[in-house]
C-alpha positions in Angstrom: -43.0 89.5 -83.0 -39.3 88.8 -82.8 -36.6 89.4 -85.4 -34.1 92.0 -86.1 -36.6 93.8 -88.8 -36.1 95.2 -92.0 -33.3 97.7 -90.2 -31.4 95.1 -88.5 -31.0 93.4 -92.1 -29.8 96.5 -93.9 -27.0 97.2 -90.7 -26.0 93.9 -91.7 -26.1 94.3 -95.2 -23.9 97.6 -95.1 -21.6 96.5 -92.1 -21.1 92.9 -94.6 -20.3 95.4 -97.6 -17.9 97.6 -95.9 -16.1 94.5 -94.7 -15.5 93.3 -97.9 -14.3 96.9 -99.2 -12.0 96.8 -96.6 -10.4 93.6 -97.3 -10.2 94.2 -100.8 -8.6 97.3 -100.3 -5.8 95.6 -98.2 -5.4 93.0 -100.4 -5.2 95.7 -103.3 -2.4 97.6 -101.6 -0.4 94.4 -100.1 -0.4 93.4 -104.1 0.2 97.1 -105.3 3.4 98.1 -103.3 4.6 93.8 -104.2 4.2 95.2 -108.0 5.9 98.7 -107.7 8.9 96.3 -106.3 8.6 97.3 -102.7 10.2 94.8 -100.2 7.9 91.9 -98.7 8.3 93.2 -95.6 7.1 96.7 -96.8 4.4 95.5 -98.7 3.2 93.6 -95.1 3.7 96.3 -93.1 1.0 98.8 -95.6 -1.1 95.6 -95.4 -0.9 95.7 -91.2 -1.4 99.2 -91.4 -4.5 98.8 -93.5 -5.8 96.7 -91.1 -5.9 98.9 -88.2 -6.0 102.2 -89.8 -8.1 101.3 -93.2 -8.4 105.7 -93.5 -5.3 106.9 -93.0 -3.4 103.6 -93.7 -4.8 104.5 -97.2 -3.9 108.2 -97.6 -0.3 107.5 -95.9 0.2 104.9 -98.5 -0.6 106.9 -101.8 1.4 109.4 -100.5 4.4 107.4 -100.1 3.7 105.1 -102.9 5.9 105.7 -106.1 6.2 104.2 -109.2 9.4 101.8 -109.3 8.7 99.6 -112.0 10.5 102.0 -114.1 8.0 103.2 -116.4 6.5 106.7 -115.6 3.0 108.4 -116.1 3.3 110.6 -119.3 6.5 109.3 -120.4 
């Protein structure tokens, strides 16, 4: 019998899911730093980054993210 069986489905599943996490998430931060009033050519380079470093793009960018829109958490 041929197929990919019931495991071949659920890599495919998960791998699908993952994929769409990680596009959301660049999406999310390409829109995020365009909000905070980062530069267009910022907010492209943290959605490159993203791309090809989905991890560590990530950490790097909520480490170097701040909040320019003028109004501050607890203020």
């Amino acid at each position: 019998m041929g197929g990919i069986g019931m495991l071949g489905v659920l890599f495919l599943l998960v791998s699908l899911g993952l994929l769409l996490l990680h596009v959301a998430l660049c999406i999310w931060a390409f829109r995020d730093a365009r909000e905070r009033g980062y530069s267009s050519e910022f907010a492209l380079l943290v959605l490159i980054a993203l791309l090809f470093f989905p991890i560590v793009g990530l950490i790097l960018y909520l480490i170097i993210r701040e909040d320019r829109r003028g109004n501050r958490p607890g203020r």
